[in-house]
Each structure stands twice: as C-alpha cells, then as structure tokens.
C-alpha distance (Angstrom), angle and dihedral (degrees) to the residues before:
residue distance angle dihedral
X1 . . .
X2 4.12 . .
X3 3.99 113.9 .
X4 3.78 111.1 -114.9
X5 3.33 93.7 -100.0
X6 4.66 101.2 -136.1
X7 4.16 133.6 -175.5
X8 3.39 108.9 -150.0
X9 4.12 107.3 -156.1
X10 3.84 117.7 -169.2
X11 3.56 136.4 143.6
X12 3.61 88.8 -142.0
X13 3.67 117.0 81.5
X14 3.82 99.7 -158.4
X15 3.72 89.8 49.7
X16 3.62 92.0 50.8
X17 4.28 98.5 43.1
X18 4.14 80.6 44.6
X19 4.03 91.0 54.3
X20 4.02 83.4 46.6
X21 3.52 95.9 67.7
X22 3.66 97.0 31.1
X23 3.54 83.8 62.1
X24 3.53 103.3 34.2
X25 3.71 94.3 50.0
X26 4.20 88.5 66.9
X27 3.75 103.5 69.5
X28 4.15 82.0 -142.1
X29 3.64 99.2 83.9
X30 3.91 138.0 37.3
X31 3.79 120.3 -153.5
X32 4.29 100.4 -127.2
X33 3.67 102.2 173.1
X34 3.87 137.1 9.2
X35 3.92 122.0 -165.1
X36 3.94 138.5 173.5
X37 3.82 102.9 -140.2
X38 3.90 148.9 31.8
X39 3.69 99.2 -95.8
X40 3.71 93.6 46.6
X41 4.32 88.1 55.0
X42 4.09 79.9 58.7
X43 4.08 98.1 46.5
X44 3.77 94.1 40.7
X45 3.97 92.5 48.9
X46 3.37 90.4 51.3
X47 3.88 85.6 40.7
X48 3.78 104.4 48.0
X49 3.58 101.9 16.1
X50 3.70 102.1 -138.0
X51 3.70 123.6 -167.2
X52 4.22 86.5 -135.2
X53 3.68 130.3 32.3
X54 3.98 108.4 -156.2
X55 3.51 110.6 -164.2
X56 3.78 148.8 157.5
X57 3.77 130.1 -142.0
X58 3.28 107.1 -142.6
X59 3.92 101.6 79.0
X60 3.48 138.0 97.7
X61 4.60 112.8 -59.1
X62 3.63 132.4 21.6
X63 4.08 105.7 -45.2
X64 4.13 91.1 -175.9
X65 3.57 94.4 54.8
X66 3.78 91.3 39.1
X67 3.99 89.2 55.9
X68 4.12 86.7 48.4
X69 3.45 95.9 51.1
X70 4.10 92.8 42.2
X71 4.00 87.1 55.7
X72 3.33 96.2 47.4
X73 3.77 101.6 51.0
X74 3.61 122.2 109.1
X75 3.88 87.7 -109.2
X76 4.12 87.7 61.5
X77 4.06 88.3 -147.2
X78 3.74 102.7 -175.3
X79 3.78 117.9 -130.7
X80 4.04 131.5 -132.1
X81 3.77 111.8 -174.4
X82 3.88 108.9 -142.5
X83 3.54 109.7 -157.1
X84 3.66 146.0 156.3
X85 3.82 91.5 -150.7
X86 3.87 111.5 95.1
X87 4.16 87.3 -166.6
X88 3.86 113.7 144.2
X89 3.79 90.8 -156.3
X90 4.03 89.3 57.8
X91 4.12 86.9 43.8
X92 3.59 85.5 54.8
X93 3.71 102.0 53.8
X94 3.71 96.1 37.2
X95 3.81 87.1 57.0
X96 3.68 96.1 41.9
X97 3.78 87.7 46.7
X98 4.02 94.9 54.4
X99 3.47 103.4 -79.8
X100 4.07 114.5 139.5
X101 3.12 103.5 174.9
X102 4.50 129.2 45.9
X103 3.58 119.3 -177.4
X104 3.94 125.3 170.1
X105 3.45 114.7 -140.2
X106 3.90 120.0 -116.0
X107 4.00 83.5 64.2
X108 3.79 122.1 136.7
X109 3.59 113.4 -91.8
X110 4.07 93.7 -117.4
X111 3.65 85.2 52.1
X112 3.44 95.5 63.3
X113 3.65 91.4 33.9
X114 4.18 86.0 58.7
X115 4.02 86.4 47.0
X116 3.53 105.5 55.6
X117 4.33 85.6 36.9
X118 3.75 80.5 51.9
X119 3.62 92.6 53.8
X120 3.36 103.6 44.2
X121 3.72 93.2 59.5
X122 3.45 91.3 53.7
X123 3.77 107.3 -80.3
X124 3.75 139.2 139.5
X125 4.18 111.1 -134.8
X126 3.44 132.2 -168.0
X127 3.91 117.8 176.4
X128 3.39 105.5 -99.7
X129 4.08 120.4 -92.1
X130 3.40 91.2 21.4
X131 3.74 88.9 59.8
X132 3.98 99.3 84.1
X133 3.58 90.6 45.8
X134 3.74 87.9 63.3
X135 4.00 100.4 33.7
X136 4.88 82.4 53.3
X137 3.59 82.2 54.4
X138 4.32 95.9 37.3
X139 4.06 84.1 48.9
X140 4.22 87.5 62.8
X141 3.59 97.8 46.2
X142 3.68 94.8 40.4
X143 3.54 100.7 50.3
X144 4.33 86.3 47.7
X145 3.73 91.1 56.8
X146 3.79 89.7 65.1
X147 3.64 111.4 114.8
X148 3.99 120.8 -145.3
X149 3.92 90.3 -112.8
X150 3.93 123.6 99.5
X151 3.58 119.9 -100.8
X152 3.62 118.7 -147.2
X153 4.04 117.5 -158.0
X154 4.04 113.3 -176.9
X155 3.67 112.7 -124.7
X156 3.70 88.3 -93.1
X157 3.51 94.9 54.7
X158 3.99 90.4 52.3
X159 3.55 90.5 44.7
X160 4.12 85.2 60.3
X161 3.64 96.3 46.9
X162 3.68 90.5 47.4
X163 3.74 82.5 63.2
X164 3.56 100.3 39.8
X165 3.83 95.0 56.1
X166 3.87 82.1 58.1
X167 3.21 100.0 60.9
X168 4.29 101.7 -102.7
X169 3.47 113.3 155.8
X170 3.95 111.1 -138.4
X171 4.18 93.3 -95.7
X172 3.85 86.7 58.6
X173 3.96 96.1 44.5
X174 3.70 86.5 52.3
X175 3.83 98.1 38.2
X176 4.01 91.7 50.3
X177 3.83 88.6 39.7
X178 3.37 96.7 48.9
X179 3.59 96.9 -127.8
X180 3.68 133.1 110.1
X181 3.60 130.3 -85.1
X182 4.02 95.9 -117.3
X183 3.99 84.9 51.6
X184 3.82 98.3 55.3
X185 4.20 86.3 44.5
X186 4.18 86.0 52.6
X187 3.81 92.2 49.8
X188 3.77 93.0 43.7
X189 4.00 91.6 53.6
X190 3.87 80.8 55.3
X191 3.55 99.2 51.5
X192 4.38 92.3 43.4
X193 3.69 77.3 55.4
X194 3.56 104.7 46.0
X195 4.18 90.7 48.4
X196 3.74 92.6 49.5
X197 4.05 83.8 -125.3
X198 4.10 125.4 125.7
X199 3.85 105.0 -133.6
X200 3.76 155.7 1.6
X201 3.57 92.8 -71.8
X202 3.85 100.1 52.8
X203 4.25 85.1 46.3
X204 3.91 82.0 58.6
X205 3.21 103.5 42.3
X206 3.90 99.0 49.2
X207 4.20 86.3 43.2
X208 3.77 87.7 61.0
X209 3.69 99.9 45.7
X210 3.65 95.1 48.8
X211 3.28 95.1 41.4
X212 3.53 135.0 -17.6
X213 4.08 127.1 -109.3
X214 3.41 103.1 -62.7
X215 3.75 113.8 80.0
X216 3.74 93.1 -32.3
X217 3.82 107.2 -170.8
X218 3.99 91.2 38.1
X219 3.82 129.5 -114.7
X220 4.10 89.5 -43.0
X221 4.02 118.6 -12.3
X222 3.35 153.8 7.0
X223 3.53 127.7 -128.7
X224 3.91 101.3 -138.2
C-alpha cells in the first residue's frame, strides 16, 4: 500500500522536526514537503502534491485563504489545521474555508495519527473533547445555511444520511450497503452539495434537526 504522502507547515522548527518523526516512525505516511508560512502550504501542494496538508495558523500570510485555495486545487489535497488554539470561532472558519480535519496541538501522537488516517479516507476530525464544542456551534450555522427551496435526496442518498447521522464511517455505509467505498464518497459529494453545507458534520447536523435518524428528509424532500 502507498504511504500517505503529508506537508507538515509550521513556523516552528521543533514542532515541525517533532511531526517528522511522529510521522516517519508509522510506516503509513511519508513527510514530502515542509514549509514555514501560508503561501508556502499553497506552492508546495501544488509542488509535491501531498495527499494531506498539516498546517498551523498562526504563521506568517493568510492561513484561511491558504486552506481554500489548497482544497480547491486540481490536486484536492485535504487540509488538517494543527493548532494550539482550542477557539471555536477559528474551528469554524478553518472548516468553512476547506479544512477537514482540526487538531490542537498537545494531542497524543496516535491521535493525530487516527486524524489525518481519518481524513484521508474521507473523514472530518476534530480532536476529541473539543469536538462537541465545535459540532453545538456547526449545528447553528448549518441549520442557517438552509435555503427555503426543497431538497430532494434519492433513496440512496437518504439511505446514506440515515447512516451518517449514526455515526458510520464511509467503509461501514458501503460495507452494510453493499456498495463500494468510492460510491458512498460520490453520493456524499452530492448530498454536501444538495444541502448547501461543506462536510460530514454539517450533513449530520441538518439530518438531525429536521428530522432525526431515521429517514430524515422523508420519503422524497424536505421543505427547507
């Protein structure tokens, strides 16, 4: 199996040599690229073309608009903010502005380890306890960016979110679905995009106030 291949950017240099071996120690990952500042995550994404950008926000440039412009490269990197700033207001924009992944620093190592893993197959992570202080605030501004048109979800689609609002990760959608992994990623992109919201968490969070976990957004809409 390939390494996930990671850039670690960090204006710190012990932080970043410390994520090296962290990294490098768990025959999963490779370390591809290192850098000091925002505008040096986007030139060695587009650069290297890792599979995860690691990277703080407190360091020299923009690191919001750096984690939009990441995420929206051809490449599709996927973005973990690295932080020592447990701040639900900087959660919130680095998730609205790509991020999937936000992870305080002072975390064990296998807990980031399990993050960026997480991410990579598709996942949104927030370090742990600090997670459903994020997800109360996520529940607000999902819910607001419902529009006042229906949404329609196929029966597949509500079959997925029935999942998702209990907790499946996309291996066990597919797995209890019967279809394959790539499938269940494909229908989710649908659904972010059909809700107006930018990940996982948002789907869940707007399936459980309009409706709770089983069937969620009826036999064929919602009325938003």
């Amino acid at each position: 199996m390939k390494p996930i291949t990671v850039a670690l950017i960090d204006d710190h240099p012990l932080v970043v040599d410390g994520l090296t071996r962290v990294f490098e120690q768990d025959g999963d990952f490779k370390v591809v690229a290192k850098g000091v500042s925002a505008d040096e995550a986007v030139i060695l994404a587009e650069q290297h073309l890792p599979a995860i950008v690691l990277m703080d926000l407190s360091m020299p440039g923009d690191a919001f608009e750096a984690i939009t412009e990441i995420v929206r490269a051809p490449a599709e990197a996927k973005v973990v903010v690295f932080t020592a700033f447990p701040n639900i207001d900087l959660a919130l924009r680095a998730l609205e502005a790509g991020a999937s992944g936000y992870i305080l620093k002072g975390s064990p190592a296998h807990e980031l380890l399990r993050g960026v893993r997480a991410v990579h197959q598709g996942e949104t992570y927030i370090t742990e306890g600090f997670a459903s202080k994020v997800i109360t605030a996520l529940r607000s501004a999902a819910v607001k960016a419902i529009a006042s048109q229906p949404v329609k979800l196929g029966f597949r689609e509500q079959q997925i979110v029935a999942h998702l609002v209990k907790g499946h990760t996309n291996k066990e959608i597919a797995a209890d679905l019967g279809l394959s992994e790539q499938t269940v990623k494909r229908h989710m992109t649908l659904i972010m995009q059909k809700l107006h919201v930018r990940n996982r968490v948002e789907v869940a969070m707007v399936a459980q106030k309009l409706g709770g976990e089983k069937d969620p957004f009826g036999p064929t809409a919602v009325s938003r």
